[in-house]
OpenMM code with the backbone's topology and positions (N, CA, C; nanometers):
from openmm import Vec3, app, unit

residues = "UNK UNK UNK UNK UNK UNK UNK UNK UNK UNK UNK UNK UNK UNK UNK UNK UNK UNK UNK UNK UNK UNK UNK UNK UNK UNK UNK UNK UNK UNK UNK UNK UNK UNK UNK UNK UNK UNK UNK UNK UNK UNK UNK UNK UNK UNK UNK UNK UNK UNK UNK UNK UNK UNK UNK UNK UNK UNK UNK UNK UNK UNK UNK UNK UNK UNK UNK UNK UNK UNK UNK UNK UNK UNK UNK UNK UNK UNK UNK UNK UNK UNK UNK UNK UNK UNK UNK UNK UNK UNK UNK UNK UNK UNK UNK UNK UNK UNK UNK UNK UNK UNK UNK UNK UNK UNK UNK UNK UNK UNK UNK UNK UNK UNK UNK UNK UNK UNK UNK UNK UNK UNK UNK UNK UNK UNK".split()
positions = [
    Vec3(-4.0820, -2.3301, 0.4928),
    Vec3(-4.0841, -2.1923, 0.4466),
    Vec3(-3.9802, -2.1104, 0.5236),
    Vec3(-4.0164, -2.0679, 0.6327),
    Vec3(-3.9386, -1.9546, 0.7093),
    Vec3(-3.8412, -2.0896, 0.7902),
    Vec3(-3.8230, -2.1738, 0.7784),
    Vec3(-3.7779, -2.2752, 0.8868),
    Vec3(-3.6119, -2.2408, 0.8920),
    Vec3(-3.5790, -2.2383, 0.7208),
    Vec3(-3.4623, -2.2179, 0.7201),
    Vec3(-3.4039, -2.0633, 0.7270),
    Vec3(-3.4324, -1.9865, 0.7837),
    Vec3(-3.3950, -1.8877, 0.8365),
    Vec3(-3.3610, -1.9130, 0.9766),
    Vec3(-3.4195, -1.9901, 1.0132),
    Vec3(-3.3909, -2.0145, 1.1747),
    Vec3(-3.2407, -2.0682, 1.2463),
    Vec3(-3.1510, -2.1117, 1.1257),
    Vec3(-3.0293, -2.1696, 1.1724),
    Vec3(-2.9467, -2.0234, 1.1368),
    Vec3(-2.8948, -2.0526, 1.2325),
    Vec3(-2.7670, -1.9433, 1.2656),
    Vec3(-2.6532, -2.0000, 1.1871),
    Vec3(-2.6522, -1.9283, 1.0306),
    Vec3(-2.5063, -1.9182, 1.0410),
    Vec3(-2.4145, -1.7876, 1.0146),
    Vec3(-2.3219, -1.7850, 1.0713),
    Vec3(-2.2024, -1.7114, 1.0682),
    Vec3(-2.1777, -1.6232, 0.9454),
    Vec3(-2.2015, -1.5130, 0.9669),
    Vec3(-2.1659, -1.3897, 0.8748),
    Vec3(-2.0057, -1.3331, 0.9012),
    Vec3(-1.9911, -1.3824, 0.9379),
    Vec3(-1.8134, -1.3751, 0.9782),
    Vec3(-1.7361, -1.4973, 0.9185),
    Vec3(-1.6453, -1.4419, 0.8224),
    Vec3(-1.5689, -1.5170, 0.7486),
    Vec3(-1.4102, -1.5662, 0.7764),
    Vec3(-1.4133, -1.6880, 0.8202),
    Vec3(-1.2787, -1.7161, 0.8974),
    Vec3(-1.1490, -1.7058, 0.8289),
    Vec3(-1.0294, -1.6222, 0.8034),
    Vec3(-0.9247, -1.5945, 0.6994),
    Vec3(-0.7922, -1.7191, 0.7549),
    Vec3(-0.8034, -1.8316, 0.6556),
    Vec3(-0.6618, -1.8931, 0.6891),
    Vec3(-0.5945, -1.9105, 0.6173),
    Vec3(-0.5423, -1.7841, 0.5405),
    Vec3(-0.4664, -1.8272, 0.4351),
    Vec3(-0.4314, -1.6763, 0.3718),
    Vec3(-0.3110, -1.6408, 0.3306),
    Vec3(-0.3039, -1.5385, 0.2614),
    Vec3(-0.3620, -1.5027, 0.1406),
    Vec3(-0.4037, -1.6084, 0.0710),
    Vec3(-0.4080, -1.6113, -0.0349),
    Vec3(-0.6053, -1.5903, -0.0151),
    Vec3(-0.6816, -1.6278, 0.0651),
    Vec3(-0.8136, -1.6512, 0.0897),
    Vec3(-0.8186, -1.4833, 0.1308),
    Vec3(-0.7320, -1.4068, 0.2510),
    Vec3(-0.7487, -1.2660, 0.2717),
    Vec3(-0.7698, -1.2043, 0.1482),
    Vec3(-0.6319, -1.2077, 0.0168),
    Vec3(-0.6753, -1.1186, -0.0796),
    Vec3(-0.7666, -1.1611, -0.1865),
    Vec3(-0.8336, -1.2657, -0.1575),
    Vec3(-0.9361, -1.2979, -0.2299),
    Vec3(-1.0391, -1.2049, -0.1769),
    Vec3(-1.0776, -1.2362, -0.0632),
    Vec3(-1.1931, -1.1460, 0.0276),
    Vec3(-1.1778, -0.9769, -0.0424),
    Vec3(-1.0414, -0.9713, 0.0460),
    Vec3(-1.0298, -0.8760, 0.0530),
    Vec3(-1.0694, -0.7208, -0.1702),
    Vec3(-1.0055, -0.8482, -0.2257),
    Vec3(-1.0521, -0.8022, -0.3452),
    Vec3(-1.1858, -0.8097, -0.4038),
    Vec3(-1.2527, -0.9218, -0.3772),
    Vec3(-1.3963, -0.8733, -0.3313),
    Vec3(-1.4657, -0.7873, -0.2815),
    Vec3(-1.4509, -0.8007, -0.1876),
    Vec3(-1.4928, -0.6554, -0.1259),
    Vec3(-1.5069, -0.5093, -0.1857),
    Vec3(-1.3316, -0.5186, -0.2329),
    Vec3(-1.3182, -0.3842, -0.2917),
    Vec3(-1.3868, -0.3536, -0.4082),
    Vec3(-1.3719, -0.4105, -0.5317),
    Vec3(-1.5033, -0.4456, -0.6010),
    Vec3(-1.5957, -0.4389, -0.6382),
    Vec3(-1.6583, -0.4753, -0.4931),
    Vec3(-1.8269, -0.4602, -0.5118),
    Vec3(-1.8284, -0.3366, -0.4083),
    Vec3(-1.7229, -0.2704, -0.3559),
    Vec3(-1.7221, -0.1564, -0.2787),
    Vec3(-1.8087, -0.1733, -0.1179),
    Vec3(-1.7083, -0.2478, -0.1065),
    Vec3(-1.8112, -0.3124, 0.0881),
    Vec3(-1.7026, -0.2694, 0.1467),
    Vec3(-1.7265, -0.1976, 0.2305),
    Vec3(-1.5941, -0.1715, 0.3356),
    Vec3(-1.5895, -0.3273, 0.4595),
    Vec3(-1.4989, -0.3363, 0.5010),
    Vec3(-1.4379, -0.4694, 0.5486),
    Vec3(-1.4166, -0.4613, 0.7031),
    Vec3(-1.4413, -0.5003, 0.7841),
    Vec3(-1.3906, -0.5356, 0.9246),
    Vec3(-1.3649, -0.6393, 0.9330),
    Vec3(-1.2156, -0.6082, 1.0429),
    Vec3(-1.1275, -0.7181, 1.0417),
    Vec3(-1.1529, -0.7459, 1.1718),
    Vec3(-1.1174, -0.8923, 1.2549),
    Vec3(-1.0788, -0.8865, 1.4393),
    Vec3(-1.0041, -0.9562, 1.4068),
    Vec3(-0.8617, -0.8939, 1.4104),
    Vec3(-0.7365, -1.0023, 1.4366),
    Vec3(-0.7744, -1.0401, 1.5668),
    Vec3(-0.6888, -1.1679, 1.5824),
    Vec3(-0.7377, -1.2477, 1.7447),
    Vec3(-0.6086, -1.3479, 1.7224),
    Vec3(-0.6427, -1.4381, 1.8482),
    Vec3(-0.5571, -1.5231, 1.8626),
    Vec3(-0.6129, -1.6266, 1.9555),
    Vec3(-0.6067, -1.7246, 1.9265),
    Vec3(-0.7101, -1.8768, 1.9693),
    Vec3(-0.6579, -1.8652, 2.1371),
    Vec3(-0.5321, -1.8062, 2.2077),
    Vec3(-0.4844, -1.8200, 2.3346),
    Vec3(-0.5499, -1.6678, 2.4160),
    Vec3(-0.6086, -1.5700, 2.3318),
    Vec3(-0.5864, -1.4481, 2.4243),
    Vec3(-0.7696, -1.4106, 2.4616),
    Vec3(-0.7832, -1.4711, 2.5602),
    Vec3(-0.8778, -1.4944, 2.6186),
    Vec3(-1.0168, -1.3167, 2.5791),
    Vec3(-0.9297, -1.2071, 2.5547),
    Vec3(-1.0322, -1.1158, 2.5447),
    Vec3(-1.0738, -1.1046, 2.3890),
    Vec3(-0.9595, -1.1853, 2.2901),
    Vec3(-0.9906, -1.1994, 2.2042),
    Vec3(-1.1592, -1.2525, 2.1255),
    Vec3(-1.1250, -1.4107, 2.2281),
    Vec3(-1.2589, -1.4531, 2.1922),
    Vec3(-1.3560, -1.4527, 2.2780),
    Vec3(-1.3884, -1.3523, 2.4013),
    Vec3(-1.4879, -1.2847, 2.4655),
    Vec3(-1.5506, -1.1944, 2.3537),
    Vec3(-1.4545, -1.1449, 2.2284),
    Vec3(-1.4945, -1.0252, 2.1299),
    Vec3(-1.6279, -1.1413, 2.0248),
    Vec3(-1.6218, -1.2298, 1.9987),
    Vec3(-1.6671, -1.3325, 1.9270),
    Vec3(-1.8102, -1.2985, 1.9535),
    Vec3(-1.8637, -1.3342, 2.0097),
    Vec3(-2.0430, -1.3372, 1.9856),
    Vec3(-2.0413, -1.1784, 1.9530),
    Vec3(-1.9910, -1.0753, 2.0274),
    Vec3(-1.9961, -0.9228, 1.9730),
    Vec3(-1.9517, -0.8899, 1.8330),
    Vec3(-1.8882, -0.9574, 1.7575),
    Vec3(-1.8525, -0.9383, 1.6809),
    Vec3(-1.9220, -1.0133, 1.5489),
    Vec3(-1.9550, -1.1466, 1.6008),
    Vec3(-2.0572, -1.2082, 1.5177),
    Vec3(-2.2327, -1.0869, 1.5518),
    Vec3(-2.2605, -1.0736, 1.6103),
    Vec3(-2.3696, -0.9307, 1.6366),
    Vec3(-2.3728, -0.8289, 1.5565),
    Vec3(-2.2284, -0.7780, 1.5486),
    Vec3(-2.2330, -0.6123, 1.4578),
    Vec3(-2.2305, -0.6822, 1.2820),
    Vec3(-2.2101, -0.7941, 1.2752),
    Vec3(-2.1990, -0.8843, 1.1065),
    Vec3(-2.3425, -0.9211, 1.0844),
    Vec3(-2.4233, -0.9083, 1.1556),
    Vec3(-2.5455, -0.9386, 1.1651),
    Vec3(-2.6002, -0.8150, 1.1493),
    Vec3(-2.5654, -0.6922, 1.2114),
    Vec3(-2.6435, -0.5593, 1.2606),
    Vec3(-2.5877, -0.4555, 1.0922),
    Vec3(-2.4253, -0.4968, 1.0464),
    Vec3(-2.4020, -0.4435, 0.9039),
    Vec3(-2.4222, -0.5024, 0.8089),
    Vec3(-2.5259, -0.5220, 0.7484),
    Vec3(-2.5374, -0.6377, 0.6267),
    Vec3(-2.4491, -0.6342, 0.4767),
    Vec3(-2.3821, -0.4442, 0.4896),
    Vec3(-2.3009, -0.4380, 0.3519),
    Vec3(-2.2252, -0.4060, 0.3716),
    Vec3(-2.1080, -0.4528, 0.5302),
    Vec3(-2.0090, -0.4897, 0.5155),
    Vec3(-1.9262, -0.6455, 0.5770),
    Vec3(-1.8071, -0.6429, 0.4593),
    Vec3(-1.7730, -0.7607, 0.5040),
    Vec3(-1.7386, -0.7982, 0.6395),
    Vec3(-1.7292, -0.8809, 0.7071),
    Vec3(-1.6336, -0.9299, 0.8587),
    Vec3(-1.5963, -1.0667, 0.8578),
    Vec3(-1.4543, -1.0091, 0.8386),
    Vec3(-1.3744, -1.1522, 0.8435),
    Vec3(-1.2578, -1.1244, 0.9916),
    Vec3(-1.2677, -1.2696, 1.0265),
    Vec3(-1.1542, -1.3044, 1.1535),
    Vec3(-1.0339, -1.3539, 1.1034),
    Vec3(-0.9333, -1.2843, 1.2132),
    Vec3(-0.8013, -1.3775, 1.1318),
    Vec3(-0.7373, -1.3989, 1.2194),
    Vec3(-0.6950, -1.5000, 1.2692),
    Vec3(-0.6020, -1.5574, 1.3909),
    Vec3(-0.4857, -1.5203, 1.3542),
    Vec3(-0.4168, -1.4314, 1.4236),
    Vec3(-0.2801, -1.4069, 1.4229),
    Vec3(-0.1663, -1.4665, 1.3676),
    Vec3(-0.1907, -1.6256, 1.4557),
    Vec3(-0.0694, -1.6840, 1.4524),
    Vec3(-0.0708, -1.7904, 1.2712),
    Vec3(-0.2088, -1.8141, 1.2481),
    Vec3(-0.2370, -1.8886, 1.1018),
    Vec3(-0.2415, -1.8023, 1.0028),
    Vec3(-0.1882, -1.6834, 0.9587),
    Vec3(-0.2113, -1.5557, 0.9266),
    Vec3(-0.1129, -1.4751, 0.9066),
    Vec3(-0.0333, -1.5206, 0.9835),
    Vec3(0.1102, -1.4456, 1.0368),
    Vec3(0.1978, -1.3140, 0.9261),
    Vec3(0.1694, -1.3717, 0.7932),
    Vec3(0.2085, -1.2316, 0.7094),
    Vec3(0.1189, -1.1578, 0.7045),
    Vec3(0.0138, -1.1691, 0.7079),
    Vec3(-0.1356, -1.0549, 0.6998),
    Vec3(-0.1613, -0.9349, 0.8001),
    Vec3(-0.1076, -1.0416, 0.9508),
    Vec3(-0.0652, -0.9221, 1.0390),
    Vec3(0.0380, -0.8511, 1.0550),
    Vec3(0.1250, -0.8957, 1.0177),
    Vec3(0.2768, -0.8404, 0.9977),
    Vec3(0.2633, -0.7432, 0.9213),
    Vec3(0.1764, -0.7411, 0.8198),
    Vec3(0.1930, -0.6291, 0.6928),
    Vec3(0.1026, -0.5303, 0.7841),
    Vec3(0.0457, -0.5160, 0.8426),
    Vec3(-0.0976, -0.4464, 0.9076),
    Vec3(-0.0320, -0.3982, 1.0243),
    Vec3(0.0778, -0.4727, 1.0665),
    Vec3(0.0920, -0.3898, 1.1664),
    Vec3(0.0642, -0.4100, 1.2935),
    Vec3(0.0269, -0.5607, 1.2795),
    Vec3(-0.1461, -0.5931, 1.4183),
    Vec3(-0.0040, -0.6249, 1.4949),
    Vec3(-0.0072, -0.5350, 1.6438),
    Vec3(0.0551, -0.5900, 1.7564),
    Vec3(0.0022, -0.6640, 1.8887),
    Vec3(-0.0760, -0.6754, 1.8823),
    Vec3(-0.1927, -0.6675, 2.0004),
    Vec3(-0.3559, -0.7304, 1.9363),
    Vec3(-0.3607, -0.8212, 2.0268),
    Vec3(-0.4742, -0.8593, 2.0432),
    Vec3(-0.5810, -0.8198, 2.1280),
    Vec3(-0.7091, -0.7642, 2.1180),
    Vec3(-0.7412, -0.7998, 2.0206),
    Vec3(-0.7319, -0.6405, 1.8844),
    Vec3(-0.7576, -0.6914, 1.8235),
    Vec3(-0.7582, -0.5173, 1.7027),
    Vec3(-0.8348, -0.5537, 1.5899),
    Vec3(-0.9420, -0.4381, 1.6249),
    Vec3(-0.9994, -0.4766, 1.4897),
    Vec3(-1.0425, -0.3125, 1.3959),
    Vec3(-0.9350, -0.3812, 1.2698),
    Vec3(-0.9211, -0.2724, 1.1358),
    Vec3(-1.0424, -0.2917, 1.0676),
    Vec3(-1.0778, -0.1581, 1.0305),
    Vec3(-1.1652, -0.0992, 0.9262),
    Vec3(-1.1182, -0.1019, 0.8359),
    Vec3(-1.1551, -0.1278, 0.6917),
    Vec3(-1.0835, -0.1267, 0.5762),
    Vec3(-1.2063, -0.0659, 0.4461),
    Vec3(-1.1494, 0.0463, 0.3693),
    Vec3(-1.2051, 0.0743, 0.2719),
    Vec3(-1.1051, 0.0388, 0.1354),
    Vec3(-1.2014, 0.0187, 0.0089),
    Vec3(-1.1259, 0.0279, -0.0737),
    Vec3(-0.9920, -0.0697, -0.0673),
    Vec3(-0.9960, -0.1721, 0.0352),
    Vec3(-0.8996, -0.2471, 0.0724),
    Vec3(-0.7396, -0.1459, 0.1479),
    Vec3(-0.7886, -0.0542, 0.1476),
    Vec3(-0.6680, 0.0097, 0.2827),
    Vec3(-0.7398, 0.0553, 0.4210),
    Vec3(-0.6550, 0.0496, 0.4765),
    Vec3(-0.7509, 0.0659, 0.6045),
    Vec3(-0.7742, 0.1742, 0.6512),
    Vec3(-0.8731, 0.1984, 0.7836),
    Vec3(-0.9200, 0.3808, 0.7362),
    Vec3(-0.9746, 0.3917, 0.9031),
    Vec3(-0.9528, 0.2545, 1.0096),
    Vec3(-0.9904, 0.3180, 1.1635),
    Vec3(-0.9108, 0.1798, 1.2346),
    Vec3(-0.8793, 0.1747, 1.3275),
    Vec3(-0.7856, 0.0805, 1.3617),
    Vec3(-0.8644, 0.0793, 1.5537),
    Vec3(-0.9032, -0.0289, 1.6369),
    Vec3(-0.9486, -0.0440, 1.7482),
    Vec3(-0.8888, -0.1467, 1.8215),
    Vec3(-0.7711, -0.0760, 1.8978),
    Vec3(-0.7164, -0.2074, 1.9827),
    Vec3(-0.7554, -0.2566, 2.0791),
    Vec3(-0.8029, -0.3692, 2.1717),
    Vec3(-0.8582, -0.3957, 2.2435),
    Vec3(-0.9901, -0.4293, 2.2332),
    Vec3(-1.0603, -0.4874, 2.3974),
    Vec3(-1.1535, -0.5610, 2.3748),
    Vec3(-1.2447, -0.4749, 2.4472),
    Vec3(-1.3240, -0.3249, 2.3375),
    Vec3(-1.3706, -0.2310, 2.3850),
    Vec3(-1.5068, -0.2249, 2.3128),
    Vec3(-1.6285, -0.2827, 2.3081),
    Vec3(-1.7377, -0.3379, 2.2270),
    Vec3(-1.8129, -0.1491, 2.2169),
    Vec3(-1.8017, -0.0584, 2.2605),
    Vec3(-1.8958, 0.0456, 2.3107),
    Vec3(-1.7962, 0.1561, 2.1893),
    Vec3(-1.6430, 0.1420, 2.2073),
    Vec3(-1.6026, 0.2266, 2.0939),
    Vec3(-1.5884, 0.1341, 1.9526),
    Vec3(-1.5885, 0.0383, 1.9005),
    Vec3(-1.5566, -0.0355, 1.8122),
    Vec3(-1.7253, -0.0159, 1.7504),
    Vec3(-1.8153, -0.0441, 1.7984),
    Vec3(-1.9714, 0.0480, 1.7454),
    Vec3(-1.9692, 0.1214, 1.7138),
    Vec3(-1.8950, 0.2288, 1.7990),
    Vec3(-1.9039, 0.3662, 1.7783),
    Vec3(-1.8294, 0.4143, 1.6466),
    Vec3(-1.7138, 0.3776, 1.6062),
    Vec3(-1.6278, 0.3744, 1.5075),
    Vec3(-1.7111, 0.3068, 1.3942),
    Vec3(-1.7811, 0.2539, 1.3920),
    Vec3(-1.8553, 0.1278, 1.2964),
    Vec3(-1.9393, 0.2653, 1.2490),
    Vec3(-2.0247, 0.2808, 1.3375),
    Vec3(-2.1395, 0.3778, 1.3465),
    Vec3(-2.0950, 0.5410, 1.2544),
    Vec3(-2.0152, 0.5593, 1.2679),
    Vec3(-1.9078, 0.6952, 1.2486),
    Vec3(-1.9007, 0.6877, 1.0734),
    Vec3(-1.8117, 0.5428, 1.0718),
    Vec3(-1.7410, 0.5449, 0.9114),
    Vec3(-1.9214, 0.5142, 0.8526),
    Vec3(-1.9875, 0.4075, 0.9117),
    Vec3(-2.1159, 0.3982, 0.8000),
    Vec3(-2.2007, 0.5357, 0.7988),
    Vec3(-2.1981, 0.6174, 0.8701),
    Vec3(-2.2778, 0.6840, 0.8593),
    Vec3(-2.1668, 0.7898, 0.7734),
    Vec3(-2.0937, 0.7888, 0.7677),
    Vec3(-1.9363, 0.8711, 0.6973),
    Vec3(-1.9765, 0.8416, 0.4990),
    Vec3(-1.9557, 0.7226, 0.5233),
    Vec3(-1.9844, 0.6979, 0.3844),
    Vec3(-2.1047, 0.6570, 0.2979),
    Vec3(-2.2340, 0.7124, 0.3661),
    Vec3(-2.3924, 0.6711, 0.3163),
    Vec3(-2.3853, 0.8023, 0.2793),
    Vec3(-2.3502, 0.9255, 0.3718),
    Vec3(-2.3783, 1.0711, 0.3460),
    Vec3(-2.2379, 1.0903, 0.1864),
    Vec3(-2.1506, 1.0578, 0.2078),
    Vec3(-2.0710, 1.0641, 0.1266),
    Vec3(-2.1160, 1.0184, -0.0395),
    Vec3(-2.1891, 0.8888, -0.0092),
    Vec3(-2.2535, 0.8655, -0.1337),
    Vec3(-2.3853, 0.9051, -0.1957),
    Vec3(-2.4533, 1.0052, -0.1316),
    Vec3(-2.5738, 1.0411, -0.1176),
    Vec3(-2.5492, 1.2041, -0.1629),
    Vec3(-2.4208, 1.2731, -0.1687),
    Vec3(-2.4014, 1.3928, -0.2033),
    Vec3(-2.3888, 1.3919, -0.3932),
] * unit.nanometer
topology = app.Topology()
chain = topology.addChain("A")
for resn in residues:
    res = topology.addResidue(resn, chain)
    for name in ("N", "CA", "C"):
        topology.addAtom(name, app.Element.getBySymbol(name[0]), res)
């Protein structure tokens, strides 16, 4: 019954491929889920310190997406975005982006989370 609830899996969707981002990413838009991104990079150590925190807030937002995208397997996705720095993780509405968090700062990247959802529940509720 409840057994299979008990395995952990991953609400964070791993992006390797350009072509898999604007799949997501058009999904999303779509069904109207706003999107968090954590660009990262498999070498930059605060990157994947962000990982269990980031698998947490995908758990804690259930209607929005969170997908990871390694920099370097990815490489036009960040280029177009802009991503200089690891780690950064973009907010995306409507598939453009709408809050941008560089670094490996778990207390404002909530806070920003916290901000836009509560931004756009009141927004849809008027």
């Amino acid at each position: 019954m409840g057994g299979q609830q008990q395995h952990k899996k991953s609400k964070v969707v791993k992006i390797d491929s350009r072509k898999s981002w604007e799949h997501h990413i058009f999904e999303a838009t779509n069904k109207g889920y706003p999107v968090m991104v954590h660009f990262s990079a498999y070498w930059c150590v605060p990157s994947i310190a962000m990982d269990p925190f980031f698998e947490e807030l995908a758990s804690t937002y259930q209607d929005v997406l969170f997908l990871k995208v390694d920099v370097d397997e990815v490489k036009e996705v960040a280029s177009k975005l802009e991503i200089n720095a690891m780690p950064t993780f973009l907010l995306m509405s409507g598939g453009t982006p709408v809050e941008k968090a560089v670094g490996a700062n778990p207390d404002e990247i909530r806070k920003r989370m916290d901000h836009f959802i509560n931004q756009t529940h009141s927004s849809k509720s008027l």
